[in-house]
VMD Tcl script that builds the backbone (N, CA, C; Angstrom):
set m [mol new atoms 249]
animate dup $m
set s [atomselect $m all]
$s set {name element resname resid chain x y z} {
  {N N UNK 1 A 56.317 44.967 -65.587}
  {CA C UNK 1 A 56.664 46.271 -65.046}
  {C C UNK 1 A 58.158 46.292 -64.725}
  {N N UNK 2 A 59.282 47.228 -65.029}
  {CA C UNK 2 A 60.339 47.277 -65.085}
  {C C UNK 2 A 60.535 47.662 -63.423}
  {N N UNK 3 A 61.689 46.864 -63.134}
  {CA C UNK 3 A 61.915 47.872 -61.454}
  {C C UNK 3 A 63.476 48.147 -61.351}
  {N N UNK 4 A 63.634 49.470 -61.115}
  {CA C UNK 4 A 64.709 49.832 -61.044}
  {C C UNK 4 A 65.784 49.229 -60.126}
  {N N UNK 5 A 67.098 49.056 -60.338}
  {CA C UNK 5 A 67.775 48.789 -59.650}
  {C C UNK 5 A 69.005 49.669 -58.740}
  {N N UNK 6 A 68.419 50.210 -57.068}
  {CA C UNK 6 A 69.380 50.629 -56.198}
  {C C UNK 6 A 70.908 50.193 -56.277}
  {N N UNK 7 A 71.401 51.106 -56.060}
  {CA C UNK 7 A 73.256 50.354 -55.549}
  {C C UNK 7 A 73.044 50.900 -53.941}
  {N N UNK 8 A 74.262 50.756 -53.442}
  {CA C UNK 8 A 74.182 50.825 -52.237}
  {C C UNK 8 A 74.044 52.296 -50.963}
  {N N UNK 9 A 74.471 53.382 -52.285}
  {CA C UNK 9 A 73.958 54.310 -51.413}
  {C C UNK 9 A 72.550 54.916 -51.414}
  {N N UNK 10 A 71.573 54.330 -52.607}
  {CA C UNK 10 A 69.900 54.501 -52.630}
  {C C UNK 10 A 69.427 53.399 -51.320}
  {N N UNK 11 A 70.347 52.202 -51.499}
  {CA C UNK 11 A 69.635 51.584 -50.331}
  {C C UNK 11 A 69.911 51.836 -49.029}
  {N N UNK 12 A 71.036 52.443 -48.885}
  {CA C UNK 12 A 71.278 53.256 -47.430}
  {C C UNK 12 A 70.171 53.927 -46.764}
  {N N UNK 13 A 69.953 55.048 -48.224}
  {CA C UNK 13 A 68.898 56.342 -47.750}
  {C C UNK 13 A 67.530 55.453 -47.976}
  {N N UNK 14 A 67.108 54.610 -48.538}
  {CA C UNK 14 A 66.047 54.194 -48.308}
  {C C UNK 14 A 65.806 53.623 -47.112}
  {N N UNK 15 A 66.680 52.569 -46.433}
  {CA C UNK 15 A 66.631 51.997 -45.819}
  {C C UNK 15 A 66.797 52.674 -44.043}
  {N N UNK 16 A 67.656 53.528 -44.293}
  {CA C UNK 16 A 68.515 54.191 -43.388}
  {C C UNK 16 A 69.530 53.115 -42.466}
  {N N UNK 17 A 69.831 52.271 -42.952}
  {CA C UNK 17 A 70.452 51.265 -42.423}
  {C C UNK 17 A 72.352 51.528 -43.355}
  {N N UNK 18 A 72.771 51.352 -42.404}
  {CA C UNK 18 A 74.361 51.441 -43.112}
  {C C UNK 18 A 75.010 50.382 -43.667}
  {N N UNK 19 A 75.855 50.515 -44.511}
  {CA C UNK 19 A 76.986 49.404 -45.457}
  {C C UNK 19 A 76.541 48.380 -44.438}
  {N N UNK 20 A 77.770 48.328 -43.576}
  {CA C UNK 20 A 77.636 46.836 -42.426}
  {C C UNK 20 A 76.292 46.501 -41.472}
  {N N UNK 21 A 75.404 47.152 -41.685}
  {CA C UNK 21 A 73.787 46.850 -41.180}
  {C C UNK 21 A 73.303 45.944 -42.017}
  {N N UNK 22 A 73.502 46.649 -43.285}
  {CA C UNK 22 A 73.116 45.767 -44.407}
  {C C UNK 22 A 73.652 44.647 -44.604}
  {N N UNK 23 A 74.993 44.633 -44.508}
  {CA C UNK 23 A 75.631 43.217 -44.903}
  {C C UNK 23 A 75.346 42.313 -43.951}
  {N N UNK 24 A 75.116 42.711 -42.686}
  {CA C UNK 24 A 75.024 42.247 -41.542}
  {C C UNK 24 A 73.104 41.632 -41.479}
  {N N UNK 25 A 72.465 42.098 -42.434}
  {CA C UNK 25 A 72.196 42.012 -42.195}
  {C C UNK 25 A 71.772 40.586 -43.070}
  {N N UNK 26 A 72.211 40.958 -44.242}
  {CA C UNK 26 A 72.208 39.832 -45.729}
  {C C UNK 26 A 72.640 38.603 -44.794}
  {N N UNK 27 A 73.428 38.651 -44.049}
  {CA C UNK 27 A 74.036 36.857 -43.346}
  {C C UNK 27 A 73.086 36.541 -42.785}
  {N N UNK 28 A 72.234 37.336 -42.072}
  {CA C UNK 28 A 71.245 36.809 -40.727}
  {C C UNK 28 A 70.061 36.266 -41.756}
  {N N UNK 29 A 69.852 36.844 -42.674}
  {CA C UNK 29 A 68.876 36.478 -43.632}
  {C C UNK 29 A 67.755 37.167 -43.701}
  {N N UNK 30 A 68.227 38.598 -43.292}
  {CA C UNK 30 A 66.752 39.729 -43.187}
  {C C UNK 30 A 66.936 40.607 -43.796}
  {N N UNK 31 A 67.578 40.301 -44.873}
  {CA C UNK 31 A 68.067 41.293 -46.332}
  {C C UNK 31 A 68.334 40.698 -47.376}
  {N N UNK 32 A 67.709 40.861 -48.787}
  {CA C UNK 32 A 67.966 39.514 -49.924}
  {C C UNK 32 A 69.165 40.080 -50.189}
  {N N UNK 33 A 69.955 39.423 -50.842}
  {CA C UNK 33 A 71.181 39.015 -51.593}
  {C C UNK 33 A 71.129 40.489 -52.832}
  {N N UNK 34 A 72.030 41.086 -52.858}
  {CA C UNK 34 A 72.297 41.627 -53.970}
  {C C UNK 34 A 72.353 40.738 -55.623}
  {N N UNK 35 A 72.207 41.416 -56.549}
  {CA C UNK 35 A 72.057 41.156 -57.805}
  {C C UNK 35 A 73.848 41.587 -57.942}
  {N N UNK 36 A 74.301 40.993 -58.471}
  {CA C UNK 36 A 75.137 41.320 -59.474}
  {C C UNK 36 A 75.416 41.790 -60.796}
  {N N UNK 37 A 75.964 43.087 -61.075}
  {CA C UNK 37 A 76.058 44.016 -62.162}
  {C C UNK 37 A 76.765 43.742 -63.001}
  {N N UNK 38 A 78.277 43.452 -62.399}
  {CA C UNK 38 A 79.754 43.470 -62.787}
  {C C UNK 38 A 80.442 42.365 -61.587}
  {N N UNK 39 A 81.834 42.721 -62.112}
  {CA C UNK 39 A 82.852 42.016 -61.543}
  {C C UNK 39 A 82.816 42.544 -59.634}
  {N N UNK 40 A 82.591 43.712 -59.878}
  {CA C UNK 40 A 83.068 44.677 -58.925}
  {C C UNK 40 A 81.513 45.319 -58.428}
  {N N UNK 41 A 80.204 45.542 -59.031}
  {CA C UNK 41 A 79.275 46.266 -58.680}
  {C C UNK 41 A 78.149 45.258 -58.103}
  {N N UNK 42 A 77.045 46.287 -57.554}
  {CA C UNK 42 A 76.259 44.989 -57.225}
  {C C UNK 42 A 74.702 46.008 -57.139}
  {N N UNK 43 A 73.856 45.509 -57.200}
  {CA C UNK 43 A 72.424 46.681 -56.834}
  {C C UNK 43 A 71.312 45.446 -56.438}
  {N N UNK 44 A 70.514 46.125 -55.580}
  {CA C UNK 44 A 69.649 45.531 -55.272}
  {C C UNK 44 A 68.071 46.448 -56.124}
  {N N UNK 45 A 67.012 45.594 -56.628}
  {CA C UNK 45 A 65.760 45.469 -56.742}
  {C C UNK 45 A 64.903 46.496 -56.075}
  {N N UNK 46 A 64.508 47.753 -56.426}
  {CA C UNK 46 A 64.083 48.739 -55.878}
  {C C UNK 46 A 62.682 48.101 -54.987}
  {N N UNK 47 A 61.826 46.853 -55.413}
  {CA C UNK 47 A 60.613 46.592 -54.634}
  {C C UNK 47 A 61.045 46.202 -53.535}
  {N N UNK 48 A 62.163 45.275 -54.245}
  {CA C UNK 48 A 62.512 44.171 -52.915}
  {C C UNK 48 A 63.094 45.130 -51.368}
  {N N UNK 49 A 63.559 46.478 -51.958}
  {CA C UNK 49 A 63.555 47.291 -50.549}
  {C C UNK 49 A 62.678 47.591 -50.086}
  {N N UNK 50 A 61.817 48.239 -51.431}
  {CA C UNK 50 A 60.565 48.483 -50.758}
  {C C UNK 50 A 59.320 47.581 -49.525}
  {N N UNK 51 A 59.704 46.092 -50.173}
  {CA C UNK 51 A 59.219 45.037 -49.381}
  {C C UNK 51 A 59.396 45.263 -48.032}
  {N N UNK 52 A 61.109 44.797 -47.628}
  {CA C UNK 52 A 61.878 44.917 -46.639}
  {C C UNK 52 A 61.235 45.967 -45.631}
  {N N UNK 53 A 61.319 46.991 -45.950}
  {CA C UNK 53 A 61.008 48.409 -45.533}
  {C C UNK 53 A 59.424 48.255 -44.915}
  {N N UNK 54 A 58.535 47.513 -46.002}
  {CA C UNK 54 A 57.333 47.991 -45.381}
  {C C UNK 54 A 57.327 47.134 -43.974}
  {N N UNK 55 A 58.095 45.691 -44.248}
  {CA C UNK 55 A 57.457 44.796 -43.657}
  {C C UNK 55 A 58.213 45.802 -42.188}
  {N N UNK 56 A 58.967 45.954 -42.229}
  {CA C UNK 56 A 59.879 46.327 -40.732}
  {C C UNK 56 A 58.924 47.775 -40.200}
  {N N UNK 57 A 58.231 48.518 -41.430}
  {CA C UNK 57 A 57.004 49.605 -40.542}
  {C C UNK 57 A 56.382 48.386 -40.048}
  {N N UNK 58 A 55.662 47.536 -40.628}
  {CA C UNK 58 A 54.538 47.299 -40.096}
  {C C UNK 58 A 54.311 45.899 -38.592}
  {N N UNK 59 A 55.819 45.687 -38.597}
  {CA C UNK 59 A 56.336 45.357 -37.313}
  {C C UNK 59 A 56.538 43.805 -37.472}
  {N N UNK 60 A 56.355 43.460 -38.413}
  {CA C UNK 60 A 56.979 41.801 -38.663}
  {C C UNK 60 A 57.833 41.613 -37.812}
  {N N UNK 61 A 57.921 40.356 -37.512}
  {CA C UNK 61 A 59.137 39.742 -36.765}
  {C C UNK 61 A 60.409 39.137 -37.244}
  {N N UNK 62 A 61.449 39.190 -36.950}
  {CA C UNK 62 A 62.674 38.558 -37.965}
  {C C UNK 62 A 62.038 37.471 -38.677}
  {N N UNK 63 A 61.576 36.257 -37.822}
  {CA C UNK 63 A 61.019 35.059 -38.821}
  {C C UNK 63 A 60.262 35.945 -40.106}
  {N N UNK 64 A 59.715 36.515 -39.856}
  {CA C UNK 64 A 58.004 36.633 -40.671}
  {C C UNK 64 A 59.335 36.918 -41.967}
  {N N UNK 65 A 60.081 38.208 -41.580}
  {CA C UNK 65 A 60.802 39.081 -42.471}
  {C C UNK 65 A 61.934 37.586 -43.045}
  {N N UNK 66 A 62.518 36.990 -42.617}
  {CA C UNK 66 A 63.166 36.156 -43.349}
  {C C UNK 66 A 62.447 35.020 -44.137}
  {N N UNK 67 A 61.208 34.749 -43.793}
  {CA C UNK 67 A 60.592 34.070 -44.852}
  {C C UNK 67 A 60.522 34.739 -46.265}
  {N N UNK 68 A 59.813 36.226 -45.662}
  {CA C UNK 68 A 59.711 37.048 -46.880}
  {C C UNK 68 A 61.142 37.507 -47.909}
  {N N UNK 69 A 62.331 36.964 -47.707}
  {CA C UNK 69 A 63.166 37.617 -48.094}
  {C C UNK 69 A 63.535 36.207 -49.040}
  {N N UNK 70 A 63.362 35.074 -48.413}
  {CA C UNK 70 A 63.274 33.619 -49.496}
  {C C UNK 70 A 62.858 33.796 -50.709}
  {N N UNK 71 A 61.200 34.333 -50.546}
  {CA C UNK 71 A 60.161 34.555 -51.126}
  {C C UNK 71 A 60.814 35.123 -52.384}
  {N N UNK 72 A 61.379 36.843 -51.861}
  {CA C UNK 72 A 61.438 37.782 -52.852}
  {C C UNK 72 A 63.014 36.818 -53.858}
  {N N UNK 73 A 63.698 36.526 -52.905}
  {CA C UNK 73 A 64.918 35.703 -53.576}
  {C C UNK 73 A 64.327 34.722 -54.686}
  {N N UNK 74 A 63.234 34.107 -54.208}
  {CA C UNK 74 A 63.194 32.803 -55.207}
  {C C UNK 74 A 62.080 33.692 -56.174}
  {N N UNK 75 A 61.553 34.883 -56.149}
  {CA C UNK 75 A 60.388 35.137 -57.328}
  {C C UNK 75 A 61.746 35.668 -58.372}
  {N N UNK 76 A 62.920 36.128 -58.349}
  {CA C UNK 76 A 64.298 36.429 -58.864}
  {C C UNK 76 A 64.080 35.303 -60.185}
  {N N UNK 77 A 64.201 34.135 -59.696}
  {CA C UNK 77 A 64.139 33.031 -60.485}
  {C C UNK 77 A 63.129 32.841 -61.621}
  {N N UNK 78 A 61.872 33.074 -60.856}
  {CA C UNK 78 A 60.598 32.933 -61.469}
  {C C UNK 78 A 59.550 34.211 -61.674}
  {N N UNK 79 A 59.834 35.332 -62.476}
  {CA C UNK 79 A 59.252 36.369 -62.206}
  {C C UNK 79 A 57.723 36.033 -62.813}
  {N N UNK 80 A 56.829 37.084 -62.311}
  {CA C UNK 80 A 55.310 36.465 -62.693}
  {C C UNK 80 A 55.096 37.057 -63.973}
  {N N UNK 81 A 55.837 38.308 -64.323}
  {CA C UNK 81 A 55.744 38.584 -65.752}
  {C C UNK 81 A 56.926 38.470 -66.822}
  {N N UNK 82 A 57.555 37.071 -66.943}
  {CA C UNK 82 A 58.585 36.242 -67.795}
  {C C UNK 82 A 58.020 35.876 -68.950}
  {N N UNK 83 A 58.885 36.343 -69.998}
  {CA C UNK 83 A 58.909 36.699 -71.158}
  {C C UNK 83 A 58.195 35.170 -71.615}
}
mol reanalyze $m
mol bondsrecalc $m
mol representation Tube
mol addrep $m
């Protein structure tokens, strides 16, 4: 299944979290890592917000949410539907 890839102002409005929330939040480790496009661009994984997002409705705790953000980082590597 193909998943689209956000840049940073889809993940704003998805997220409702701003530029430096986000980045801020990528260090703490409760936001995966952007993908790289280009030299200069970057987008993140439309599920992997979606992930993020649900887990923070459904009230996870930073731990729970930074495990899950390993998770989504390392399935990057190993997707379950690879060619």
């Amino acid at each position: 299944m193909a998943q689209a890839l956000l840049r940073l102002p889809a993940v704003k409005a998805e997220s409702g979290a701003s530029r430096s929330t986000i980045y801020l939040r990528i260090q703490q480790g409760l936001w995966p890592k952007p993908v790289r496009l280009g030299p200069r661009s970057v987008a993140w994984p439309s599920g992997e917000v979606a992930a993020i997002n649900t887990a923070r409705i459904a009230g996870k705790t930073d731990d729970e949410i930074r495990v899950l953000v390993v998770k989504l980082e390392a399935a990057r590597k190993y997707p379950a539907n690879a060619l």
